[in-house]
C-alpha positions as CSV (number, residue, x, y, z in Angstrom):
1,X,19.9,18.5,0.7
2,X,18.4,18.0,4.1
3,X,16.8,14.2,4.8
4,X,15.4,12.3,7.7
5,X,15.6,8.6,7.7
6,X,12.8,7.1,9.6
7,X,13.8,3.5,11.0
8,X,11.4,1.1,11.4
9,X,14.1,-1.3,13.8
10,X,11.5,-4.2,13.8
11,X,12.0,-4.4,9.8
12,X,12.7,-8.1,9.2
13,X,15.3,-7.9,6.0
14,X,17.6,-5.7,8.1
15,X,20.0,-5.7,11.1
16,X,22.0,-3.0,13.1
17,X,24.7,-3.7,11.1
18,X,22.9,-3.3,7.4
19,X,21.3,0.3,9.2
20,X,24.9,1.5,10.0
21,X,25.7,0.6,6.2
22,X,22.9,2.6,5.5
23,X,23.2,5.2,7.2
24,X,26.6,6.0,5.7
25,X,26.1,5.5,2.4
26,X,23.1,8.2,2.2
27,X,25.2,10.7,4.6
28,X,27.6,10.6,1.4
29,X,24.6,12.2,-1.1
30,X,22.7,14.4,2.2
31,X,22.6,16.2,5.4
32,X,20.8,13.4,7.1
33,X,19.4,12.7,10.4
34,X,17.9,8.9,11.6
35,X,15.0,8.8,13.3
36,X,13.9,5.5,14.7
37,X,10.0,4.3,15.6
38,X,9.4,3.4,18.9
39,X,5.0,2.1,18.2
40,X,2.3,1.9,15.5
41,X,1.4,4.9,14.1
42,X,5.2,6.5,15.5
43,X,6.1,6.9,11.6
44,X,3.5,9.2,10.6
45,X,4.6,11.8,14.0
46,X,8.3,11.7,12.6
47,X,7.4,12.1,8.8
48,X,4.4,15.0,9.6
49,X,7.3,16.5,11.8
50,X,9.9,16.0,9.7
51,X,7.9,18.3,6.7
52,X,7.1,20.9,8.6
53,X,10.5,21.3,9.4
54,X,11.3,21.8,5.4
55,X,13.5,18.7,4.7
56,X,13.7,18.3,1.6
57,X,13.5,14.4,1.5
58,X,12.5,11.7,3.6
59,X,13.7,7.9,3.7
60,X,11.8,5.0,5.1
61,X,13.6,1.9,6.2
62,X,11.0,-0.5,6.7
63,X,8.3,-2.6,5.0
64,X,5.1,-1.0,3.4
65,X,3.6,-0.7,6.8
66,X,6.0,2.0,7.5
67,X,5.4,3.9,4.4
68,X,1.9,4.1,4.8
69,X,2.3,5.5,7.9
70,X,5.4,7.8,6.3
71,X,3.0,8.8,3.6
72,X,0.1,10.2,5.7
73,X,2.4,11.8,7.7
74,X,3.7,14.0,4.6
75,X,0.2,14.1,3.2
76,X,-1.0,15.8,6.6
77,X,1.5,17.9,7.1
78,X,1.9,21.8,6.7
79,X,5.3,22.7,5.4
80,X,6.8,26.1,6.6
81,X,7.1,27.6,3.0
82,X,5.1,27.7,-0.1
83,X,6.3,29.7,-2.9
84,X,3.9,30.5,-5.9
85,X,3.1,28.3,-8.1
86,X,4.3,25.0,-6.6
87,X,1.8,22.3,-6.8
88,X,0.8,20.1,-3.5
89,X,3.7,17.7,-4.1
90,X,6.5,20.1,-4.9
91,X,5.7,21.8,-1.4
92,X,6.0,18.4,0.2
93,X,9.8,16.6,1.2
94,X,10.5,13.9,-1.4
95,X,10.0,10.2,-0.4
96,X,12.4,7.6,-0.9
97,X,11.8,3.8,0.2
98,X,14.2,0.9,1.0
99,X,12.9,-2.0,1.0
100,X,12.8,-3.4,4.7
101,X,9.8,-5.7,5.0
102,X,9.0,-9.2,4.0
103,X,7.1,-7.6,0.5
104,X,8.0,-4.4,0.0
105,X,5.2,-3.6,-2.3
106,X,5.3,-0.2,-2.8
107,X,8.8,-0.1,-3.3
108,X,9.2,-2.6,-5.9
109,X,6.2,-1.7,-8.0
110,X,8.0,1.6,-8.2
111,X,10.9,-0.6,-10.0
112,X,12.9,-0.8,-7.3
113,X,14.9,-4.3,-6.3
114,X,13.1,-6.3,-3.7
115,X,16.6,-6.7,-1.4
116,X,17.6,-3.2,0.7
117,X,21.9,-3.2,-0.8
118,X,20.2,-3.2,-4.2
119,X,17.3,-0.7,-3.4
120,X,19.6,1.7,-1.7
121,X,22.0,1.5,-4.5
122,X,19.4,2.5,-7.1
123,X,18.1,5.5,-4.7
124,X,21.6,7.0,-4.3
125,X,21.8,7.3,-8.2
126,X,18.4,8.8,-8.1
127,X,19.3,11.3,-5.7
128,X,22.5,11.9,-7.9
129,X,20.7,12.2,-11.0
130,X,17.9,14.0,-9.9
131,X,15.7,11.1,-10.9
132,X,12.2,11.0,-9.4
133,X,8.4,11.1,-10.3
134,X,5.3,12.2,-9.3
135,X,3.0,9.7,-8.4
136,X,-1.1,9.0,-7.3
137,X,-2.2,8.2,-3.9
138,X,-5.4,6.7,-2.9
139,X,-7.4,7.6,0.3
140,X,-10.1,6.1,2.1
141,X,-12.1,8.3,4.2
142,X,-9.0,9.9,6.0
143,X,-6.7,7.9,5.0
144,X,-3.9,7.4,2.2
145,X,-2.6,4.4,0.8
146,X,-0.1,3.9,-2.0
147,X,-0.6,0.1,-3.8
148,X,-4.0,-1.3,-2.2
149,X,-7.3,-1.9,0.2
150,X,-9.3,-4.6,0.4
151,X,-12.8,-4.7,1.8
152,X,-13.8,-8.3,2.8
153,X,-11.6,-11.3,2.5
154,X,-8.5,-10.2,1.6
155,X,-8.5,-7.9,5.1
156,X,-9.5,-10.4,6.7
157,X,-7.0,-12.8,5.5
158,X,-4.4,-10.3,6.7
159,X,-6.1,-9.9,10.1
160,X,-5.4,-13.7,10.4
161,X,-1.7,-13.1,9.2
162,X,-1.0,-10.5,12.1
163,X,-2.8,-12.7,14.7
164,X,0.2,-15.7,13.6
165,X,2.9,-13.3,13.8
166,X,2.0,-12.1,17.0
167,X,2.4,-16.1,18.0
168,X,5.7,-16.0,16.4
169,X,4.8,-17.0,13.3
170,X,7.1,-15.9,10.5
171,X,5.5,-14.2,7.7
172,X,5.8,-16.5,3.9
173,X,3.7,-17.3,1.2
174,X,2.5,-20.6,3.0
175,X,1.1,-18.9,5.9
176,X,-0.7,-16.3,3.6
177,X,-2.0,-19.8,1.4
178,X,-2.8,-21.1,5.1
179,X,-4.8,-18.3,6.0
180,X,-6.8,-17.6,2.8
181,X,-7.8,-21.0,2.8
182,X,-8.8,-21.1,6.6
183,X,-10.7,-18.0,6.1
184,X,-12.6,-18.7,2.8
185,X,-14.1,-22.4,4.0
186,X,-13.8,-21.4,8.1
187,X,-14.9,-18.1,8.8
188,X,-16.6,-16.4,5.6
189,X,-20.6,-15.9,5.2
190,X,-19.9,-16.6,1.6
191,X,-23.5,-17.2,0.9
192,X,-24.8,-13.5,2.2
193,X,-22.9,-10.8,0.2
194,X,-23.7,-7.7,2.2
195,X,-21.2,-5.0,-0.2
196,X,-23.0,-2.1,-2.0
197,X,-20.9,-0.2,-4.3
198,X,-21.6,3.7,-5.0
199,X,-20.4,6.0,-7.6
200,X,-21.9,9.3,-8.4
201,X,-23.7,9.6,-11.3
202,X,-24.3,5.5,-11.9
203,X,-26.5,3.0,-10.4
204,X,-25.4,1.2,-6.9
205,X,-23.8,-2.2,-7.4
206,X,-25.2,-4.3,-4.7
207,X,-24.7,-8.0,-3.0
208,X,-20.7,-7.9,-3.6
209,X,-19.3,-10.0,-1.3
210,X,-15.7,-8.8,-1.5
211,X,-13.6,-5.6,-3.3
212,X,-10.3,-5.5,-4.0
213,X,-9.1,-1.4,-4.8
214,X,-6.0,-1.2,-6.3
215,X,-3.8,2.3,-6.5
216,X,-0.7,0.6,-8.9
217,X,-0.3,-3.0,-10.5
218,X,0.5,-5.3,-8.9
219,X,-1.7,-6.0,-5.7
220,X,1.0,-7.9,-4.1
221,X,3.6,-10.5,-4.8
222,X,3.4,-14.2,-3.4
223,X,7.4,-14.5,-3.5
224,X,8.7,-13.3,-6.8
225,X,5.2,-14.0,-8.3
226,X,3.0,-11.1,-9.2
227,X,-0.7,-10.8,-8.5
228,X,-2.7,-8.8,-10.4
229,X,-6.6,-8.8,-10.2
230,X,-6.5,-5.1,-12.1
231,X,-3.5,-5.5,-14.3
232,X,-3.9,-2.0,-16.0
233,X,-3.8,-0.1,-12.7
234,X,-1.5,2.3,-12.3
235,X,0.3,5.4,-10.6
236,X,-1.1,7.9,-13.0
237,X,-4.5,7.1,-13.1
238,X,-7.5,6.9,-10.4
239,X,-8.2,3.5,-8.7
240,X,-9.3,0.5,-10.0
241,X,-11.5,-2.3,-8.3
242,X,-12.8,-5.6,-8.8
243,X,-15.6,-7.5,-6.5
244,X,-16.7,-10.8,-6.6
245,X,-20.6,-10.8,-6.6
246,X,-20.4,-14.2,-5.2
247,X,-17.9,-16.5,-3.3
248,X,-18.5,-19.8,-4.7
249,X,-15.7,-22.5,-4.9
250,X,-15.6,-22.5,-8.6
251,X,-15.7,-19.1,-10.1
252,X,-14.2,-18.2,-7.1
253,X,-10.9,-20.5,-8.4
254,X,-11.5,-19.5,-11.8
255,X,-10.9,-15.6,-10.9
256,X,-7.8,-16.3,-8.1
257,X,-6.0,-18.5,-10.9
258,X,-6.6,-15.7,-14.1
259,X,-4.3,-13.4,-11.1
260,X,-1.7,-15.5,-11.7
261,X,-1.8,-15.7,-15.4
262,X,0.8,-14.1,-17.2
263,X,-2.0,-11.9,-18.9
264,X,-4.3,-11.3,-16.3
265,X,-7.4,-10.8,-17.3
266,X,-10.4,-11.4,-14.2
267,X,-13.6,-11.9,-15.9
268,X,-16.6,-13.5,-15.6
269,X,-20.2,-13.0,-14.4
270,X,-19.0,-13.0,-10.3
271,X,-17.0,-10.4,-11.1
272,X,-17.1,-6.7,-11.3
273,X,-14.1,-4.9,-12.6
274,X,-14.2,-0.5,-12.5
275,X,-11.2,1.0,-13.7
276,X,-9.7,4.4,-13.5
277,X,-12.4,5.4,-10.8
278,X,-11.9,8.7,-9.1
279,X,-14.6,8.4,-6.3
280,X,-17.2,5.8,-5.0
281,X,-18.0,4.8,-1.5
282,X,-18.6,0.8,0.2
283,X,-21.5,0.3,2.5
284,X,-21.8,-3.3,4.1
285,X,-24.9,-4.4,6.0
286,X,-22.9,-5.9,8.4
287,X,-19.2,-4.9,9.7
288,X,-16.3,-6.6,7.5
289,X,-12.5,-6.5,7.4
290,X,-10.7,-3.8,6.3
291,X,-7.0,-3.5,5.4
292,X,-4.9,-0.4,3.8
293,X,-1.4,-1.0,2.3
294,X,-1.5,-5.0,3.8
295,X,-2.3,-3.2,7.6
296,X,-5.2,-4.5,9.1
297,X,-7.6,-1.7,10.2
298,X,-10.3,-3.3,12.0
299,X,-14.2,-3.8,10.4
300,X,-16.4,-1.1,9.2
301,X,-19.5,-0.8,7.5
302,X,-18.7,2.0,4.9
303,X,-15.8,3.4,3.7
304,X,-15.3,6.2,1.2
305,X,-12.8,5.9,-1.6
306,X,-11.1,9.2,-3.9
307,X,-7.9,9.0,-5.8
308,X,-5.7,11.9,-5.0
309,X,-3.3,12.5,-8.3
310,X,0.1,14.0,-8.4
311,X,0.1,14.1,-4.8
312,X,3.5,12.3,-4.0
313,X,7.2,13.4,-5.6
314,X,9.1,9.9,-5.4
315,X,12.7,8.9,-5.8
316,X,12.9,6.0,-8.2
């Protein structure tokens, strides 16, 4: 079996020395080659490159930045060979993740341990067993993503994130606390929602003032802590959203503590909750934060939304 392993070398759970360790333990199961990142975006050249070169798996040492990028680099790519009868994921390389970043999302929603010994441990015995699965993707206008997007707050509480670590900040659950907190009393137009919510074939959902699409359950982790605004999404099925019509201080802390229940359940008259959606499209009357996968994207004013099933052949 042929593999690239695309290093992201800024990953912050990993050193030279864990990468060497890595890199020996998967050149025991394939024929592998490293590959390292040298810029944003670098990830999705080597994976789109690394397809069309028929490999027939590739790794991603980093955090769920990197696999996004990883993913729409296999998701664009036009393998060399197609053989009758494959579907869309069978042509593509198979995608394994070890867990690199601070979160690791992605990988652990997929059931994998949160720290990169245990995670590469587990993918070794997928790869012996021939253990994987075909998952869901979601994309937004040209774009795929694997766990989330946000539209609203929650991109711009990540924009706020990325501005800190560029200051040296280090990423943890305080400074994410910090910055939803700034942003919700500082810098949100709470009282305008400007969101309009379209879906063919149903009336237009308007005066949101925030959406939350989810591709898998959870959202995103706040240490070992699940969050979960749509509980039932999942891998298998199309997207699932929920928008807060409004942004004031109490439903608005009703909703945020129900995703920390151990039985989330978001309700409530703020709140709109569509799950198992294959399509719809945002439209805001003025530009708002946009994030894919916990990457900030910069602000737009509509975005187009479509689940894309059994795209994606995983090691798990």
């Amino acid at each position: 079996m042929r593999a690239v392993l695309v290093v992201n070398p800024k990953a912050t759970t990993t050193s030279e020395r864990s990468r060497d360790v890595l890199v020996r333990a998967l050149r025991s199961e394939v024929d592998l080659s490293v590959r390292y990142t040298r810029r944003r975006g670098h990830a999705t050249d080597l994976a789109r490159e690394a397809a069309e070169e028929g490999v027939d798996l590739v790794v991603t040492l980093g955090g769920d930045g990197t696999v996004n990028e990883v993913v729409n680099g296999l998701m664009t790519a036009e393998p060399p060979t197609f053989r009758t009868g494959e579907t869309p994921a069978e042509r593509l390389p198979a995608l394994a993740t070890v867990p690199g970043g601070s979160t690791n999302v992605f990988a652990r929603a997929l059931g994998l341990p949160r720290e990169w010994p245990d995670g590469t441990s587990m993918i070794l015995e997928g790869l012996r067993l021939g253990r994987s699965r075909t998952i869901g993707l979601g994309r937004a206008d040209d774009r795929y993503f694997t766990f989330c997007a946000g539209f609203g707050i929650d991109a711009a509480v990540i924009h706020r994130v990325e501005q800190a670590r560029r200051r040296g900040r280090v990423s943890t659950p305080a400074l994410y606390l910090r910055s939803t907190v700034s942003q919700y009393f500082l810098a949100s137009d709470r009282r305008h929602p400007s969101i309009t919510l379209e879906r063919p074939g149903e009336s237009a959902e308007a005066e949101l003032a925030t959406v939350i699409i989810q591709n898998t359950a959870p959202w995103t982790y706040l240490g070992e802590r699940e969050i979960n605004p749509n509980p039932e999404a999942s891998f298998d099925l199309g997207l699932d959203v929920l928008a807060m019509r409004q942004l004031r201080v109490g439903s608005t802390a009703r909703t945020v503590t129900q995703f920390f229940s151990s039985r989330p359940d978001p309700h409530g008259r703020q709140a709109l909750r569509l799950h198992d959606v294959s399509e719809f499209t945002l439209l805001s009357a003025r530009p708002l934060a946009f994030q894919l996968d916990g990457d900030y994207l910069g602000e737009r004013e509509k975005v187009r939304f479509a689940s894309v099933p059994a795209a994606l052949r995983v090691i798990c």
